[in-house]
N, C-alpha and C positions, 0 to 999 in steps of 0.2 A: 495401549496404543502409543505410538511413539507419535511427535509431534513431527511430522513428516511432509516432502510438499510432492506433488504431482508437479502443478505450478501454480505459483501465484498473483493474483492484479485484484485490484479494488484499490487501494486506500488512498487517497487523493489523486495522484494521476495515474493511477492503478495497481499499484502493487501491494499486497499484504502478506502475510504468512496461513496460508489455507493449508489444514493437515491431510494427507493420504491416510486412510488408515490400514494397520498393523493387522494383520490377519490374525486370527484365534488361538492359542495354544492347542486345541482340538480340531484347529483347520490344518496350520500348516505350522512344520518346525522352523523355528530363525531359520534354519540354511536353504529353504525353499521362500523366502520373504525378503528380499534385496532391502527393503527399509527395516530390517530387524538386524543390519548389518554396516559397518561402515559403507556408504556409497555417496555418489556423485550423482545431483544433477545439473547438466546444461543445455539449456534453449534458449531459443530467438521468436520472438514476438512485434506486434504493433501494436500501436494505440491509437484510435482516433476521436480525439476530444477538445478540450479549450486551449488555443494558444497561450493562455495565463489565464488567472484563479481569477473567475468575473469575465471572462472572454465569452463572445455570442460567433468568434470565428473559430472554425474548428482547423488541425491540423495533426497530420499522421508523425508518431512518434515512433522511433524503435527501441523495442525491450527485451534488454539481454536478460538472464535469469541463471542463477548459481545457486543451488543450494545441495546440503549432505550432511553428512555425519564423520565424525572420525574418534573415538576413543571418546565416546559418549559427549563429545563436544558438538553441536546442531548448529548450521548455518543455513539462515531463511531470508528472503530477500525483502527489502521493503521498496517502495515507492523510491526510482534512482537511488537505489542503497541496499543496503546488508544488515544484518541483527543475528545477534549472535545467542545461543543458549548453553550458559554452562554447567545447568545441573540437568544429568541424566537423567532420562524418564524410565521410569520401571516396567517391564512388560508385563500387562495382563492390571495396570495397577489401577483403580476406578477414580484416584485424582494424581495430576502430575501439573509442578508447579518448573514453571523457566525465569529465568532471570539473564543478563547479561548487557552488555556494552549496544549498542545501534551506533551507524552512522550512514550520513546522506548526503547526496546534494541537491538544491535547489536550483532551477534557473526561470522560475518564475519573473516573467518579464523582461527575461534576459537574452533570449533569441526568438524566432518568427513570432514579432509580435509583426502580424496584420493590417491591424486598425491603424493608419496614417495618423490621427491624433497622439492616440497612447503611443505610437513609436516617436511623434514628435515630443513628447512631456521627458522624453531621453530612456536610454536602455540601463537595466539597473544590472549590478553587479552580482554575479553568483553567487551561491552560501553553502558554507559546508559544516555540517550540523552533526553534532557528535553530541551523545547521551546516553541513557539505558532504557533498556524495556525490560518490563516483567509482567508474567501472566498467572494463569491457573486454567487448567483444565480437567472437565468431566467427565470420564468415557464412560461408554455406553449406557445413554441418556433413553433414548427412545430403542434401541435394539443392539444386539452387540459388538455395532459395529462403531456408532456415530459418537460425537465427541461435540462440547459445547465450552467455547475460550471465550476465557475475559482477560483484557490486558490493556496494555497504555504503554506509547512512546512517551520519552522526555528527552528534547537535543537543544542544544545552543549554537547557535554561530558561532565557529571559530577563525572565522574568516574575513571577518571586520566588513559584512553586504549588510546582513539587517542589525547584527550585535544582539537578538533577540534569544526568545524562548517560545519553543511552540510545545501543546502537551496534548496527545491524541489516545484520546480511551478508546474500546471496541469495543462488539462482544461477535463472536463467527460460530456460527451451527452450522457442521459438516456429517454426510452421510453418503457412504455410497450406496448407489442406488439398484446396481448389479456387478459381477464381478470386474469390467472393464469400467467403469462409469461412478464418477463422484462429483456429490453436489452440494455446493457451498455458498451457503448468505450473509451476509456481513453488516454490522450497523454500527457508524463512529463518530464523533465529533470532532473536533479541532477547536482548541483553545491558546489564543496569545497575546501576548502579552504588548506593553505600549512600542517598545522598541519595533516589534515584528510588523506591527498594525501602520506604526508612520509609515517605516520605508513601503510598505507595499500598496497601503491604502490612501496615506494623505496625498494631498495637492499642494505643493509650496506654492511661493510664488512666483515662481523664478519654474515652475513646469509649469504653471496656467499660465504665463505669457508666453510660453514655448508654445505649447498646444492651443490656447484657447479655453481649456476647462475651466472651472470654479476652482476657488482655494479649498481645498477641504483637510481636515484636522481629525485624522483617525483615534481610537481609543481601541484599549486591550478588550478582551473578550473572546466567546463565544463567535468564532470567524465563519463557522459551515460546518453542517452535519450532513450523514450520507449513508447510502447502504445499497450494497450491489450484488450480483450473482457470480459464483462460477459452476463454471460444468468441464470434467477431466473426464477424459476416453483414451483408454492404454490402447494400441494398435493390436496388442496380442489378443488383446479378449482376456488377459490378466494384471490387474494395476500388482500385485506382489512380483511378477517376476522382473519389472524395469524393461528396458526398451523404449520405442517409443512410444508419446504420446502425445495428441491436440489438446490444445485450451480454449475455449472460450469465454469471456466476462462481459458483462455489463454494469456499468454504473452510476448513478447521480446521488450529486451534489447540489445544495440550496446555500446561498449564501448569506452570512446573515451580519446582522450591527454593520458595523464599520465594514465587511466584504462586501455585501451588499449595498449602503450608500454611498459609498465612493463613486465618484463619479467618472471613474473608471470602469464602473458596475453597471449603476444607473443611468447614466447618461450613452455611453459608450457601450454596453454590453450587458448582460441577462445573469440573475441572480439563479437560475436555473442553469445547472451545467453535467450535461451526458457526456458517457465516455467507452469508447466499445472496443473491444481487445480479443486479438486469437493469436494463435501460435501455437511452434512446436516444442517439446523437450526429448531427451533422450537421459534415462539413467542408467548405470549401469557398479 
């Protein structure tokens, strides 16, 4: 199976890399398999979930979405970003390993923030986070179609917002469930570091006399864990031949240590945070 996207959302404000899978060497030839060949996808989407990471206001997001192939080169979208895979998967092959560059940006905190406090404690600066991902995956786990990833982002600020590091494992079981129709669950943490955890979580003093809140003094960690659904439906009645297609996702997030007591979190907003997503693709 080639690690491939119909579309993807889940991993923090939704976006992950969720595989289509690869038809069967005894089902169909590469040239009847549009993912068994170089292709293209692009779509447009929404999101509707926390204004920032600890927010109890929600607000509608839109998400573009790019992903394909080209000379065994794979690009998959992440969460506002791109991840790239540069070693080929082999068709038909029962393990297929990825590795390559990610980058993103962040604007957590940095536009419709809601809450009249947290917008008075001041708007913080975007980040653009550049790293690597690398995975492994299992095909045909439960029947010969489904496929089971474990992987982890690693990026850094290059943009001098948090100067941080954030490191986010997964693991996603995907299967489709008929020939138009694929279903995908996901489960991830998020781990960061001191840098990431002040700019976002502490309280100086100089924002709690702005706002009102408490001083608070974040620490690295274990930030939130989470796991959500998709479900892809090809218009044709065939996910190999491209065309289009609808997405829908769901997902929550619990926020934990330093996300959670921030009183940005605690006081201001809910350590429980849902996030619900559709949209369309076209590949071709």
């Amino acid at each position: 199976m080639r690690n491939t996207l119909i579309a993807g959302l889940v991993a923090g404000a939704c976006i992950s890399s969720f595989s289509v899978p690869a038809a069967s060497a005894q089902e169909a030839a590469p040239s009847d398999n549009v993912y068994e060949r170089d292709h293209l996808t692009i779509g447009v989407g929404a999101i509707y979930g926390p204004s920032y990471d600890g927010s109890d206001d929600e607000a509608f997001s839109p998400v573009p979405l790019v992903q394909g192939r080209y000379k065994g080169i794979e690009v998959n979208p992440r969460a506002r970003g791109v991840a790239f895979n540069l070693i080929p998967s082999s068709r038909d092959a029962k393990i297929d390993f990825s590795a390559g560059p990610v980058v993103g940006v962040s604007f957590n905190r940095n536009r419709r923030i809601k809450d009249a406090v947290v917008r008075a404690a001041g708007k913080l600066d975007a980040a653009i986070e550049l790293g690597a991902t690398a995975g492994v995956t299992v095909n045909r786990v439960l029947n010969p179609y489904d496929s089971f990833t474990v992987s982890a982002d690693v990026k850094w600020d290059v943009a001098g917002a948090h100067g941080g590091m954030v490191w986010q494992p997964q693991v996603t079981y995907m299967t489709p469930v008929s020939k138009a129709m694929i279903v995908a669950v996901n489960a991830r943490a998020r781990h960061t570091d001191g840098d990431y955890s002040r700019y976002y979580y502490s309280v100086t003093p100089e924002q709690s006399a702005a706002s009102g809140l408490p001083v608070y003094e974040a620490k690295s960690g274990w930030d939130s864990v989470g796991m959500g659904a998709l479900v892809g439906y090809d218009l044709s009645g065939d996910l190999r031949d491209g065309g289009f297609a609808l997405f829908g996702v769901v997902n929550y997030s619990a926020m934990l240590n330093s996300g959670k007591d921030t009183p940005y979190t605690s006081l201001r907003g809910s350590a429980d945070q849902w996030t619900f997503g559709a949209g369309i693709a076209y590949t071709f």
